[in-house]
N, CA, C and O atoms as a Tinker XYZ file with bonds, in Angstrom:
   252  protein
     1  N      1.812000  -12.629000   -2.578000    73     2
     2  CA     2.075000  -11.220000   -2.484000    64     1     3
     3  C      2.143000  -10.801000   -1.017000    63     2     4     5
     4  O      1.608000  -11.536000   -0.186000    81     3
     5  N      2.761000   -9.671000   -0.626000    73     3     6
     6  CA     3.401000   -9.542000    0.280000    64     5     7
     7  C      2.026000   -8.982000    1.061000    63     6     8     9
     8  O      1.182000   -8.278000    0.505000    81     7
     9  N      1.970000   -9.372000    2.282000    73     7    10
    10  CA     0.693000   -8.621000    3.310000    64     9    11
    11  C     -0.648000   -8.530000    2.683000    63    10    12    13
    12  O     -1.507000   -7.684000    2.931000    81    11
    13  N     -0.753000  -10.048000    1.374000    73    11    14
    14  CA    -2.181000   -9.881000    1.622000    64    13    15
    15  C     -3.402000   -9.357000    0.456000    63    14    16    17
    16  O     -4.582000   -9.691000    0.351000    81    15
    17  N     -2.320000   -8.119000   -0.580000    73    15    18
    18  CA    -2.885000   -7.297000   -1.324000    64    17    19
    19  C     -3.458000   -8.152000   -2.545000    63    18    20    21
    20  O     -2.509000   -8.814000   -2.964000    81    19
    21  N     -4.512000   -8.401000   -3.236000    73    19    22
    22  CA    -4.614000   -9.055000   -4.464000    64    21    23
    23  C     -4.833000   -8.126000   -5.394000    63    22    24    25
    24  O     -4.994000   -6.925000   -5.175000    81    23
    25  N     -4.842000   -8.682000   -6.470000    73    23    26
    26  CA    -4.555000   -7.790000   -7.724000    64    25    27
    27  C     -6.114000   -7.358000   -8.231000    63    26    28    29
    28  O     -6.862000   -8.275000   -8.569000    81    27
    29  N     -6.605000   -5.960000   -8.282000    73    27    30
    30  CA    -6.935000   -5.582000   -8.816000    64    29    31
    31  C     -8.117000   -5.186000   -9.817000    63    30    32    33
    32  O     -7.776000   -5.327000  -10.991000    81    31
    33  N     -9.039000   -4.860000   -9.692000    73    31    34
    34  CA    -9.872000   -4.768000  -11.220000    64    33    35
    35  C     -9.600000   -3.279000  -11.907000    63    34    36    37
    36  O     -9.233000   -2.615000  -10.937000    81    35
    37  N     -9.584000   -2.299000  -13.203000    73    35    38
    38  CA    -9.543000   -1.089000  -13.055000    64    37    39
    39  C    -10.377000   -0.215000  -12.211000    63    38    40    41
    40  O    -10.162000    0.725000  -11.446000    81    39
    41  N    -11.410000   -0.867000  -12.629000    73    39    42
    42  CA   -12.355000   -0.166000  -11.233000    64    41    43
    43  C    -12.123000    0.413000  -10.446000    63    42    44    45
    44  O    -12.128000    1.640000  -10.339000    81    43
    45  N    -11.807000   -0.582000   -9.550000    73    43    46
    46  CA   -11.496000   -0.593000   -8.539000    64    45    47
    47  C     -9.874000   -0.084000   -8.004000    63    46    48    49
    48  O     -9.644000    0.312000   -6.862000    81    47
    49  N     -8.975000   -0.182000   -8.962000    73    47    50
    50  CA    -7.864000    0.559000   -9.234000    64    49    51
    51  C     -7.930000    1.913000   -8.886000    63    50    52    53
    52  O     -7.282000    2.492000   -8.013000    81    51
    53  N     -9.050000    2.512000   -9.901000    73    51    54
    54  CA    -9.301000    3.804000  -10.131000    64    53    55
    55  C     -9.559000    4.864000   -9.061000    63    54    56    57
    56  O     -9.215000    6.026000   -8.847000    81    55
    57  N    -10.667000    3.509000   -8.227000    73    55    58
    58  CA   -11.027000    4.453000   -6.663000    64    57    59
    59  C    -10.464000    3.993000   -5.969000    63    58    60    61
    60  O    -11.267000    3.732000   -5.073000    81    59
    61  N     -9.511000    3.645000   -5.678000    73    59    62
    62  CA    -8.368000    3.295000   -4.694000    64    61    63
    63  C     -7.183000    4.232000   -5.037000    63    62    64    65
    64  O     -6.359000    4.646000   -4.222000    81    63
    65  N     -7.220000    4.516000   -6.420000    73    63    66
    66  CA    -6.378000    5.645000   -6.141000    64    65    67
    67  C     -6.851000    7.091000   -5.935000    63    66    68    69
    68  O     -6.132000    7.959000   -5.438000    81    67
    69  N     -7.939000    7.263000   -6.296000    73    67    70
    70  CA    -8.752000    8.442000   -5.661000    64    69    71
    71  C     -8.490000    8.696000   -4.173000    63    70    72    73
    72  O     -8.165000    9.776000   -3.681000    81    71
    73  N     -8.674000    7.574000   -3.554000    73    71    74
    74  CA    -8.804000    7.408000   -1.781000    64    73    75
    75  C     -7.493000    7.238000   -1.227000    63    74    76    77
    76  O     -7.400000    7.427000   -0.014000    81    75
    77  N     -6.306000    6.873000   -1.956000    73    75    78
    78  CA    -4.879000    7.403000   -0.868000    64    77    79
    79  C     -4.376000    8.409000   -1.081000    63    78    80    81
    80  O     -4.840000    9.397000   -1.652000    81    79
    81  N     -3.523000    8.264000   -0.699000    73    79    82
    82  CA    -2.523000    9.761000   -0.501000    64    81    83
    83  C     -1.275000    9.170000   -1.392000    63    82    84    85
    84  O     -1.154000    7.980000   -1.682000    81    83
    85  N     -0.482000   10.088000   -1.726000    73    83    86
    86  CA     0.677000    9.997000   -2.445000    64    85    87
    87  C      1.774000    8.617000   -1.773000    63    86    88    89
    88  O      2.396000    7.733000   -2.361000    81    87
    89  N      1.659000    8.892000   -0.584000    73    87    90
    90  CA     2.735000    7.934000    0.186000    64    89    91
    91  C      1.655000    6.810000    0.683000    63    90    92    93
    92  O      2.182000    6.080000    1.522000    81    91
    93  N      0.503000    6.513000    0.451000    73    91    94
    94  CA    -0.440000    5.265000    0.581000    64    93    95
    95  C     -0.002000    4.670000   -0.782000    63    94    96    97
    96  O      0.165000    3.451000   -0.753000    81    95
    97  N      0.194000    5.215000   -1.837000    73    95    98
    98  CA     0.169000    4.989000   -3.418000    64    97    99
    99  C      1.554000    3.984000   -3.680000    63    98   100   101
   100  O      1.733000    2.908000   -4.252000    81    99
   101  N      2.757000    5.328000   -2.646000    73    99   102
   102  CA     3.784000    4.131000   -2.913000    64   101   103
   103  C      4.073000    3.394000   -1.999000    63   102   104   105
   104  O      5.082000    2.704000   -2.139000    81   103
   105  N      3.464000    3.313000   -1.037000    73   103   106
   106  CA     3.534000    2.095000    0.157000    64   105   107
   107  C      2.550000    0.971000   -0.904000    63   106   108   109
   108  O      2.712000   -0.243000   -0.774000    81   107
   109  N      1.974000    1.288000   -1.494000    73   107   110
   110  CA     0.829000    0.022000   -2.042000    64   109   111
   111  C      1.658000   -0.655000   -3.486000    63   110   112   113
   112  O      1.432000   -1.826000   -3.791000    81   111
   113  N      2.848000    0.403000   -4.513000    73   111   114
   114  CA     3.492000   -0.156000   -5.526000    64   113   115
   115  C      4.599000   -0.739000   -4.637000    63   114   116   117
   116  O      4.321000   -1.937000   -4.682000    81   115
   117  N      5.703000   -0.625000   -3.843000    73   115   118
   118  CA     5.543000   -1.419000   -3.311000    64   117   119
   119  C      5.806000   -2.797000   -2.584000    63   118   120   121
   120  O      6.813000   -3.483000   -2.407000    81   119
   121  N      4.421000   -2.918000   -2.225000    73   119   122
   122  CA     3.570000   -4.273000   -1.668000    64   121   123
   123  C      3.612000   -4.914000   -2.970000    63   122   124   125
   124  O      4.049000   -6.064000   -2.927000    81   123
   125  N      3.337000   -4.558000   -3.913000    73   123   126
   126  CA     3.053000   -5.112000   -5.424000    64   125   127
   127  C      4.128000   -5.660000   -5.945000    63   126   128   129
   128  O      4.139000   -6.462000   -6.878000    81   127
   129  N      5.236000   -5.156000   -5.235000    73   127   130
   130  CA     7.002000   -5.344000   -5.690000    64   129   131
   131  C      7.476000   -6.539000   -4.565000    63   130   132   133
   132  O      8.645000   -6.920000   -4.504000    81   131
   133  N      6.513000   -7.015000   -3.781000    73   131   134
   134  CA     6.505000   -7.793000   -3.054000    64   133   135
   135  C      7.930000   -7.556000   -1.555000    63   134   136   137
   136  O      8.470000   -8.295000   -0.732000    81   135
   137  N      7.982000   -6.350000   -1.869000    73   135   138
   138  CA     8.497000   -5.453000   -0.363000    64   137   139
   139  C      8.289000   -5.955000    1.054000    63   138   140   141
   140  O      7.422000   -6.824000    0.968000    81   139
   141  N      8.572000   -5.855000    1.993000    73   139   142
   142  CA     8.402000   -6.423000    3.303000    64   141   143
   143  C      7.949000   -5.245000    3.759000    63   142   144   145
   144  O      8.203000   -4.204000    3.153000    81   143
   145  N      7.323000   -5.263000    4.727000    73   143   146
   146  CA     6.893000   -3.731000    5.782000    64   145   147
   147  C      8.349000   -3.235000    6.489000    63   146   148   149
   148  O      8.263000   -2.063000    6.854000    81   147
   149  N      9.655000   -3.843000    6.768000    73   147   150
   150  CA    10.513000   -3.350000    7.000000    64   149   151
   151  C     11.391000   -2.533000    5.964000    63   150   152   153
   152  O     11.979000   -1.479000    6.205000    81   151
   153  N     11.356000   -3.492000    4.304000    73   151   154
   154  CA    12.043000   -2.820000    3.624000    64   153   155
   155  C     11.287000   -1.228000    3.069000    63   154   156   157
   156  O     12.019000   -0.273000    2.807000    81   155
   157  N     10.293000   -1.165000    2.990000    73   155   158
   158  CA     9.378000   -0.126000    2.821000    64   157   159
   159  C      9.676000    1.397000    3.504000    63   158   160   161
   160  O      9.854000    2.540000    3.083000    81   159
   161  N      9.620000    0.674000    4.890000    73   159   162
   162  CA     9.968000    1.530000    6.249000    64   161   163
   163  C     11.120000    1.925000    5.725000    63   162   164   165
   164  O     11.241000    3.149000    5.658000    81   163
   165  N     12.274000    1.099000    5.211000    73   163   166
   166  CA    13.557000    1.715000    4.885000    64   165   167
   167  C     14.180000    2.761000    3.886000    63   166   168   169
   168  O     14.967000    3.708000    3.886000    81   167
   169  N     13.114000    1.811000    2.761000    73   167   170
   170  CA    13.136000    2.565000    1.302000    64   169   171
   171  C     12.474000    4.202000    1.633000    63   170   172   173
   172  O     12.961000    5.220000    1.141000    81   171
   173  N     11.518000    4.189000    2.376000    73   171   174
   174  CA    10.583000    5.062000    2.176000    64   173   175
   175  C     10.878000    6.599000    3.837000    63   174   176   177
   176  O     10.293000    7.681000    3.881000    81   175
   177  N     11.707000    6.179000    4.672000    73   175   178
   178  CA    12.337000    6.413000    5.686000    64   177   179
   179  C     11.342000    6.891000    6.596000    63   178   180   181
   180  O     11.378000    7.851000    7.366000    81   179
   181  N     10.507000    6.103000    6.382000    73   179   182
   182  CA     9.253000    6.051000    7.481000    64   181   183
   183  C      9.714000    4.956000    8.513000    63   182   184   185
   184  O     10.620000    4.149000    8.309000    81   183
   185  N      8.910000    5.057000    9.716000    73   183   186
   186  CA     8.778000    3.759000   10.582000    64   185   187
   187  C      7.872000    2.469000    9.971000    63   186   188   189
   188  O      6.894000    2.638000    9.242000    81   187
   189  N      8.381000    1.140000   10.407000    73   187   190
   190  CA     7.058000    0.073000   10.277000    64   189   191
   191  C      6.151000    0.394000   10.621000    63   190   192   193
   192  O      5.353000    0.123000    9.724000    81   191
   193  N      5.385000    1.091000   11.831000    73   191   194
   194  CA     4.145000    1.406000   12.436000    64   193   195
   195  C      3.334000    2.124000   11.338000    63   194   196   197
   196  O      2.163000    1.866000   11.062000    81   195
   197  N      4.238000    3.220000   10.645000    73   195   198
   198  CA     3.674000    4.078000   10.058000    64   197   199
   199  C      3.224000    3.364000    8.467000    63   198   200   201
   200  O      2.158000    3.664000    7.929000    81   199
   201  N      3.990000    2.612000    7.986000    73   199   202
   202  CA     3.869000    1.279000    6.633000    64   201   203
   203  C      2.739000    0.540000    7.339000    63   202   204   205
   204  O      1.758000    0.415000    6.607000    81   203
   205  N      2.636000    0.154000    8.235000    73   203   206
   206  CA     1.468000   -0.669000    8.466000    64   205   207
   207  C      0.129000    0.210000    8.494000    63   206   208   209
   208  O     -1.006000   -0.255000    8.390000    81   207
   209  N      0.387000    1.269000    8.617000    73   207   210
   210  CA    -1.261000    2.289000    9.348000    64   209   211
   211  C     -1.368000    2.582000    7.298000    63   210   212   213
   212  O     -2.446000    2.592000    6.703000    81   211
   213  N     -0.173000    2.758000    6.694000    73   211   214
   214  CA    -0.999000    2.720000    5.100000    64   213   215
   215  C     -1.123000    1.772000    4.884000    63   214   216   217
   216  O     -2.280000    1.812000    4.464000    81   215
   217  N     -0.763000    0.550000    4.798000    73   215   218
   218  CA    -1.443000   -0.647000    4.609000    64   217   219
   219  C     -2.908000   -0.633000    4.942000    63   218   220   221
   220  O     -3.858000   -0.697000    4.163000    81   219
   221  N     -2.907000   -0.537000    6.247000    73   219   222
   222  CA    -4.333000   -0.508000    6.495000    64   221   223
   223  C     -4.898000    0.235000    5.819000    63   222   224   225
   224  O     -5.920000   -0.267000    5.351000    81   223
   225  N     -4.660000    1.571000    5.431000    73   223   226
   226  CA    -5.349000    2.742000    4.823000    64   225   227
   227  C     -5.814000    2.183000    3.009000    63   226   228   229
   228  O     -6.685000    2.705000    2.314000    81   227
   229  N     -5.135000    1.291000    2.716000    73   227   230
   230  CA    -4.776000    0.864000    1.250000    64   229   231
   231  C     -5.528000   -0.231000    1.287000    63   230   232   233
   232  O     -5.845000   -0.609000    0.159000    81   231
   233  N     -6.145000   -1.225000    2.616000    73   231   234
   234  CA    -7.318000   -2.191000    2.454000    64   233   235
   235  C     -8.623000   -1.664000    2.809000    63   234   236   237
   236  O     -9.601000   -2.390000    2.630000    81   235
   237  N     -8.755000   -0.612000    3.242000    73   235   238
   238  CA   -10.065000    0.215000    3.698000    64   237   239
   239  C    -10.093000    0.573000    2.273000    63   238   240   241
   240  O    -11.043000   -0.065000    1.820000    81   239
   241  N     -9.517000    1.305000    1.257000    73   239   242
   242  CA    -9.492000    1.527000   -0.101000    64   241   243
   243  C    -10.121000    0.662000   -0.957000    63   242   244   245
   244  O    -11.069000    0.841000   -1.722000    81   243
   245  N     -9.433000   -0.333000   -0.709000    73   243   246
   246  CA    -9.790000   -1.553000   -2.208000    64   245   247
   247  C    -11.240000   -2.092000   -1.391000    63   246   248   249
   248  O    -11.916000   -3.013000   -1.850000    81   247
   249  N    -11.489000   -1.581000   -0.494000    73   247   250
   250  CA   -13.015000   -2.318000    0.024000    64   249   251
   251  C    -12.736000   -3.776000    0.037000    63   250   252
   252  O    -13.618000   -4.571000    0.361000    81   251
């Protein structure tokens, strides 16, 4: 999987989605879609810098 992310418990699902933001949510489906941080940036018409700072935001999440 792309950058890292592993799959999941509901749990832990649950408060990870509590803790992003709408555009952490679909920067993290996705990573799940096995997306690149460039295609993301593209799809999503953000910069890479800015896909990477939710990434990060989306592993501070899943603890």
């Amino acid at each position: 999987m792309q950058g890292g992310i592993a799959p999941v418990s509901a749990g832990r699902e649950y408060r990870m989605k509590s803790l992003l933001t709408i555009r952490e949510r679909e920067v993290f489906e996705l990573l799940v879609q096995d997306k690149t941080t460039r295609e993301i940036a593209e799809i999503l018409y953000i910069s890479e810098k800015t896909v990477r700072n939710h990434i990060s935001n989306v592993r501070w999440a899943m603890g």
